[in-house]
C-alpha positions in Angstrom: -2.1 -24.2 -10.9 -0.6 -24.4 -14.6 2.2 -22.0 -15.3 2.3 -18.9 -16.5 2.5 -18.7 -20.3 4.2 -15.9 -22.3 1.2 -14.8 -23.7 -0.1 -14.0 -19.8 3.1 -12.4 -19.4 3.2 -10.3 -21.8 -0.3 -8.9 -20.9 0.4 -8.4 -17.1 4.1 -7.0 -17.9 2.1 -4.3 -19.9 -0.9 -3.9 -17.3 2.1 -3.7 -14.7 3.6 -1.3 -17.0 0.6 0.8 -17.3 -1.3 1.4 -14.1 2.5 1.4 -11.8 2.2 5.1 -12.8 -1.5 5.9 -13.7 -3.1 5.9 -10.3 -5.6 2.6 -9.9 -2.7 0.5 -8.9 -0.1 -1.9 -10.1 -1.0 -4.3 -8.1 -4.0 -4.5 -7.5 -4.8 -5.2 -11.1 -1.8 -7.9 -11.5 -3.6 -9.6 -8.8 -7.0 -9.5 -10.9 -5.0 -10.3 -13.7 -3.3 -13.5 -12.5 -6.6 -14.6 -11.1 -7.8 -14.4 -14.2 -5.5 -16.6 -15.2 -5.1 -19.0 -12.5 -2.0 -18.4 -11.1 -0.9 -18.7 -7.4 0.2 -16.3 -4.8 3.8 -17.1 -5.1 3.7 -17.0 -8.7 2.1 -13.7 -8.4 4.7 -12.4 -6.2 7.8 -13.7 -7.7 6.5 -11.9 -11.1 5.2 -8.8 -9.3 8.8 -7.9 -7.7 10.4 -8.4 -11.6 7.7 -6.2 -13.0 8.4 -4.0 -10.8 11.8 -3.6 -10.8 11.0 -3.4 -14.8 8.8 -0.3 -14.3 11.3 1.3 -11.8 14.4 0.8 -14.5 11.4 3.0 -16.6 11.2 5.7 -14.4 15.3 5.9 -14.6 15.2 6.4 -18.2 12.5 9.0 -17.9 13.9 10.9 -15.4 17.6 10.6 -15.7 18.0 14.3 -16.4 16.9 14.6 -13.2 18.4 12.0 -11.7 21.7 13.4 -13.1 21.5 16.7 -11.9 20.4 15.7 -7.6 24.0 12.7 -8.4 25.9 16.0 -9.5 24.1 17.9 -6.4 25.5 15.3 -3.9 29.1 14.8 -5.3 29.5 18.8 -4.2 29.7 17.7 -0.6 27.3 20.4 0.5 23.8 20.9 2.2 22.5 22.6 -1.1 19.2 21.6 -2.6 19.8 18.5 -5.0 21.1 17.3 -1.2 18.4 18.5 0.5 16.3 16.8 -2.0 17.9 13.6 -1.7 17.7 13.7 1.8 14.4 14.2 2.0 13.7 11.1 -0.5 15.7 9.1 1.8 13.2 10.0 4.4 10.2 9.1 2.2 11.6 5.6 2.2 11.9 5.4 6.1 8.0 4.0 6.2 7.8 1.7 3.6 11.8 0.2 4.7 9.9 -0.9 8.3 6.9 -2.3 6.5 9.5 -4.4 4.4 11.5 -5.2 7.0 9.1 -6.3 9.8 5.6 -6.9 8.1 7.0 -8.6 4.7 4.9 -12.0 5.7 2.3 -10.5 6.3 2.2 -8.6 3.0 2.7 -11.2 1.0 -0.3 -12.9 3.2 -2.3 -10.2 2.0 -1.2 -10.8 -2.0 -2.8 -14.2 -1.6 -6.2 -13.4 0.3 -8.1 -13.1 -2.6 -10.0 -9.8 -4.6 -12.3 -8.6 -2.1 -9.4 -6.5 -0.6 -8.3 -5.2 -4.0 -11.9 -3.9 -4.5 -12.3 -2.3 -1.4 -8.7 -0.5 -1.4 -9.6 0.5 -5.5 -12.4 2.1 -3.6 -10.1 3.9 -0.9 -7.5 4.7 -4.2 -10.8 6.6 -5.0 -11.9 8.3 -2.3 -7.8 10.0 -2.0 -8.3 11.1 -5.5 -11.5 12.8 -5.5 -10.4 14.3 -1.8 -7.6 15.7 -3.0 -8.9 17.1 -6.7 -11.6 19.0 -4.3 -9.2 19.7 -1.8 -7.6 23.7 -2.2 -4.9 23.6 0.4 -2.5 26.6 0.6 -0.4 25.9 -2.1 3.8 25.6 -0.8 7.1 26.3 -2.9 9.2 23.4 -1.6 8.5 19.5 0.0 9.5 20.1 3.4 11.4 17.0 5.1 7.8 16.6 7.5 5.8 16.6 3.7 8.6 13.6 2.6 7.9 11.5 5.7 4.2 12.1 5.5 4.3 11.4 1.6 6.6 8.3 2.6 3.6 6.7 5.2 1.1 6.6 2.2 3.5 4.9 0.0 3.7 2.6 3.4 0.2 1.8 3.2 0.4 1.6 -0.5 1.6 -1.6 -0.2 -2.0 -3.6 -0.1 -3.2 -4.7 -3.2 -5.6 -2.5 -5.0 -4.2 0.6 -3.2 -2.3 2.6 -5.6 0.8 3.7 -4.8 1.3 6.7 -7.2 -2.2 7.6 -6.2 -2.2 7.8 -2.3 1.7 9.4 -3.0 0.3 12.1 -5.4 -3.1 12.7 -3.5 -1.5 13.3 -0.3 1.0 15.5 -1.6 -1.6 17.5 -3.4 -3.6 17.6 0.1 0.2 18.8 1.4 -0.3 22.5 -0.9 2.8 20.8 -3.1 3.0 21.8 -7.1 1.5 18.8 -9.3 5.0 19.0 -11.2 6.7 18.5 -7.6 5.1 15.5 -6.3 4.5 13.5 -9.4 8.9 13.6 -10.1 8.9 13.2 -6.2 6.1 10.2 -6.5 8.0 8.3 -8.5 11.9 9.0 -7.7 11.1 8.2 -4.0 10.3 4.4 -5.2 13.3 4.0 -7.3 16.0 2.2 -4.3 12.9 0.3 -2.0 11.8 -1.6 -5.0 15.1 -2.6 -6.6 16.1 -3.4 -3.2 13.3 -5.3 -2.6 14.5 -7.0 -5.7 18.0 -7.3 -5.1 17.0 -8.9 -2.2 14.5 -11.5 -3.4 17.4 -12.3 -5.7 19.9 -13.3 -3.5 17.5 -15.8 -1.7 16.8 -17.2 -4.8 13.4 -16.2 -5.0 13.3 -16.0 -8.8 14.1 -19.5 -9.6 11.7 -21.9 -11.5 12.0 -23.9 -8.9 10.9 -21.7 -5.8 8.1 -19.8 -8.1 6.5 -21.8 -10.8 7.5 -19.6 -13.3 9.6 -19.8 -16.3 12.7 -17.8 -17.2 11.4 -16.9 -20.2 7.9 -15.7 -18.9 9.8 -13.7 -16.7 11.8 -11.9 -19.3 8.7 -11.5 -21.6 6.7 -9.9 -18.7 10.1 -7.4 -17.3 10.5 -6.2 -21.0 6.8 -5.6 -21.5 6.6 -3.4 -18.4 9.7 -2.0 -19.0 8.5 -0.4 -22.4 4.9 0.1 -21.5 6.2 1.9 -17.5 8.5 4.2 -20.2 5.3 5.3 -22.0 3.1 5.9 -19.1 5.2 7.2 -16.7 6.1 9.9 -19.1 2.2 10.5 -19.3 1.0 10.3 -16.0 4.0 13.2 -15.5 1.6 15.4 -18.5 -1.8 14.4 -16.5 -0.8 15.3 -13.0 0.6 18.7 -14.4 -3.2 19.5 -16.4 -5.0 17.7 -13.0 -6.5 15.5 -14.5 -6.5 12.8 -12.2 -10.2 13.0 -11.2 -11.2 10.6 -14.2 -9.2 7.9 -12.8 -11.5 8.5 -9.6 -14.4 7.3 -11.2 -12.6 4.2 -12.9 -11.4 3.2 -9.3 -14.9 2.9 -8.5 -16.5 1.3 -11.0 -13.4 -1.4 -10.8 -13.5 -1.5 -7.2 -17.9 -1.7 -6.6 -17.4 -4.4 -9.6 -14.6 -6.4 -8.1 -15.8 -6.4 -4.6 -19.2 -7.8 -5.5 -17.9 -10.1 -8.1 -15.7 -12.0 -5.2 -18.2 -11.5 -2.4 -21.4 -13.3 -4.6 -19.6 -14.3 -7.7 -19.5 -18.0 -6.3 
């Protein structure tokens, strides 16, 4: 396997960028992207936790007014809502924590197994939206702590390639009855401390060195600036899309990706 160029990380910093908020997930297309260009599973994964630790640092700067106000919330020392609200994010991350925890290997397994399970979970990432943009639950005022953890098991599954994460996050919370505005900020504030954790970590075991990945520092920098800037943009537009429900259209991209992708890898050789 060569290594990854800056010009191939440039373009999959912005595709990670771009579709870590639009629903027809992250990474499912950084794994069509990098076989595309050749590049192996540990490559893939080394740059997939910095791109999306790039896309997360987005979602800070998007939402720090909000981020600001639940911090100020806490420091009162009281159960009032910006608490409540945290706390409920906290259980959000419970499912996703014991899929990282115990079944990493196994992930990361799944990362190199090739396209045919990108296309059929594209096709799944489907199927949520178009269930959930029929779908007329009763409609609720508040994410109840039961919504979080339910909302927090679909971000657990989120986690095989070609699943999107924002997707089966914002579809079920839609099937919940919760507000569109609700669920997108809750979508993507509930992702903020796994994946910089999951980053932190990776760090301290030296999992971004040239040596371990096959990538170059300066690749790596390229593609966590790229998705930094392009994660600013689209987050802040997939916040104006969920709001007008719109997300129906991205439906019928998942499934022409996914039907293409899935026969492409099962008779393409």
């Amino acid at each position: 396997m060569e290594e990854m160029t800056w010009l191939q990380a440039l373009i999959l910093g912005i595709i990670q960028g771009f579709t870590e908020y639009l629903p027809i997930s992250s990474s499912g297309h950084l794994a069509i992207g990098s076989a595309l260009f050749g590049l192996s599973g540990e490559e893939n994964l080394t740059f997939a936790v910095a791109v999306h630790a790039a896309t997360v640092l987005s979602t800070l700067v998007v939402l720090w007014k909000e981020i600001v106000i639940i911090i100020q919330g806490i420091f009162k020392f009281n159960w009032n809502e910006e608490t409540q609200y945290f706390a409920k994010i906290i259980v959000s991350m419970i499912p996703v924590g014991i899929v990282g925890v115990f079944f990493k290997d196994y992930v990361e397994d799944i990362f190199g197994s090739g396209l045919t399970i990108v296309g059929i979970m594209l096709l799944v990432t489907a199927a949520l939206l178009l269930f959930s943009y029929y779908a007329k639950p009763r409609p609720k005022k508040n994410i109840s702590f039961k919504d979080a953890l339910i909302i927090g098991l679909s971000q657990a599954c989120a986690v095989l390639p070609g699943l999107s994460r924002s997707g089966a996050t914002i579809s079920t919370g839609l099937l919940l009855g919760i507000k569109k505005e609700r669920i997108a900020e809750f979508s993507f504030l509930m992702v903020i401390i796994p994946i910089l954790g999951e980053a932190f970590l990776d760090l301290l075991k030296g999992g971004f060195s040239s040596a371990e990945s096959g990538i170059s520092a300066g690749a790596l920098t390229i593609g966590f600036i790229a998705a930094f800037v392009s994660g600013a943009i689209a987050c802040k537009w997939m916040l104006n899309i969920v709001k007008k429900g719109k997300l129906v259209y991205f439906a019928y991209y998942c499934i022409i990706a996914g039907l293409t992708i899935t026969v492409f890898s099962l008779f393409g050789n």
